[in-house]
C-alpha positions as CSV (number, residue, x, y, z in Angstrom):
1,X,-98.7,88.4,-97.9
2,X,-98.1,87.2,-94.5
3,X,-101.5,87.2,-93.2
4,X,-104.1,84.2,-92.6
5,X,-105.4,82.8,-95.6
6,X,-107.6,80.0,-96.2
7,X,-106.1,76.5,-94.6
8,X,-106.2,74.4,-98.1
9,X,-104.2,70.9,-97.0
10,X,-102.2,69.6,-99.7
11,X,-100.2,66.7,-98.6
12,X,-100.5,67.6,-95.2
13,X,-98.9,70.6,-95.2
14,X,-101.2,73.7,-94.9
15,X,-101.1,76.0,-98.0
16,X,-101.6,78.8,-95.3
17,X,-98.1,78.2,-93.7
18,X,-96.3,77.4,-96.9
19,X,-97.4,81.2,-98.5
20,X,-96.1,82.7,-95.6
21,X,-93.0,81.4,-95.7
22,X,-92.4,81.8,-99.7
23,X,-93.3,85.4,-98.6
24,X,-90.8,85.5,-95.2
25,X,-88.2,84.0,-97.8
26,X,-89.2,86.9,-100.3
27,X,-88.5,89.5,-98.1
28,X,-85.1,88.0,-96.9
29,X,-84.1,87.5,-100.3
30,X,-84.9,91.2,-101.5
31,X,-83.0,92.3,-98.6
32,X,-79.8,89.9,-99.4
33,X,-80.2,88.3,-96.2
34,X,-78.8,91.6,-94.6
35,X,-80.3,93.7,-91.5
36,X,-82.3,96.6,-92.9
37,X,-80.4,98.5,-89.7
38,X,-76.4,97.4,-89.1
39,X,-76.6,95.6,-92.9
40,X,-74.8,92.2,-91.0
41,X,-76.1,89.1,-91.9
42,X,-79.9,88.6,-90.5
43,X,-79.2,85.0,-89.0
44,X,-76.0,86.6,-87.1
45,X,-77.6,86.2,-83.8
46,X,-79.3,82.5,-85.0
47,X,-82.8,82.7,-86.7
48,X,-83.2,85.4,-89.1
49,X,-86.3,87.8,-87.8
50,X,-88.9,90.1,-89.4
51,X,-89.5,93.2,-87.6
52,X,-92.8,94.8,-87.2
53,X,-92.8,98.5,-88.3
54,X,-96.1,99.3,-86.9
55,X,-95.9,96.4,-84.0
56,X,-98.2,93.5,-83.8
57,X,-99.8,94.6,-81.1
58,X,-103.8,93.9,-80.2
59,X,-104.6,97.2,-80.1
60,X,-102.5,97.8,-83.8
61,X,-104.4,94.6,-85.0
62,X,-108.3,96.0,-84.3
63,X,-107.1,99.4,-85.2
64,X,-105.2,98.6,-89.1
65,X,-106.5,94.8,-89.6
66,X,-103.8,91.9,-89.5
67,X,-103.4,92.6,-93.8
68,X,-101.6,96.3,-92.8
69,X,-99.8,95.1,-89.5
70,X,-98.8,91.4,-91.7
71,X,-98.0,93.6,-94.6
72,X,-94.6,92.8,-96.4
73,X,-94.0,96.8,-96.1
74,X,-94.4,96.9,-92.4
75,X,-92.2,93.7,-92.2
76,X,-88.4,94.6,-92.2
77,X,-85.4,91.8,-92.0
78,X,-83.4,92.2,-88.8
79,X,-80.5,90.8,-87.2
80,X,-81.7,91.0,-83.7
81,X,-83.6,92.5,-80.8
82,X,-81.3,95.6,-80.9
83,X,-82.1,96.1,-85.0
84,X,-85.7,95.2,-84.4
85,X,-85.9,98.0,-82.0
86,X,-84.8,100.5,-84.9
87,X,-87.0,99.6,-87.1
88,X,-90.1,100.4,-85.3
89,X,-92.2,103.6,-86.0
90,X,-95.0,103.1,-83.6
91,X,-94.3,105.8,-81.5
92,X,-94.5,108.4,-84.5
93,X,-97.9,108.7,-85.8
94,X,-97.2,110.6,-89.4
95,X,-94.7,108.1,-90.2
96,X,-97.2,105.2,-89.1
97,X,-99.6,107.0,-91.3
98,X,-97.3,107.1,-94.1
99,X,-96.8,103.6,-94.0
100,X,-100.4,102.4,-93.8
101,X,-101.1,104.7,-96.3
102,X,-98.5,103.1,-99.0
103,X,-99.6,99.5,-98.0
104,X,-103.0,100.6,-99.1
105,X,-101.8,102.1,-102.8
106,X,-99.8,98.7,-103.2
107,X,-102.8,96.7,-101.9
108,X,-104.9,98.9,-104.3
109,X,-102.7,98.1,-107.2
110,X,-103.0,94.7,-106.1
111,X,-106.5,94.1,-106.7
């Protein structure tokens, strides 16, 4: 999940950072490095991005907790700003709802 996790050094690397990018480079893979929207390679405008579904926003973040907004579900590969625009379901509260609700089976399955 990419959310905060416990900073454990190892080597000098923190174990925080390195789980959110083995999950960043989970998500791209599942996608074949392709934009969920125009299905063009994600790094065709430079660095390959993760759209927020539900954005990051503070208000999002005190209302859901950073382990829904972070959530690989609410995370979708894009190719840019454009595509990343497409993606997001903010502005439609059943669908937002929708969403939280199956991050919350999956975490639930998780446990």
């Amino acid at each position: 999940m990419i959310h905060p996790a416990p900073r454990i050094k190892h080597d000098g690397i923190c174990r925080a950072a390195l789980d959110r990018e083995a999950e960043r480079e989970a998500i791209f893979a599942a996608a074949l490095y392709r934009c969920e929207v125009c299905r063009m390679p994600v790094n065709r405008y430079g660095t390959a991005q993760l759209a927020h579904r539900i954005p990051a926003t503070v208000a999002n973040l005190k209302k859901y907790g950073a382990e829904i907004i972070h959530h690989r579900l609410n995370l979708a590969p894009v190719c840019g700003l454009r595509c990343n625009d497409a993606v997001l379901i903010g502005g439609d509260p059943q669908a937002r709802e929708e969403l939280v609700d199956r991050i919350l089976a999956v975490k639930e399955k998780e446990a």
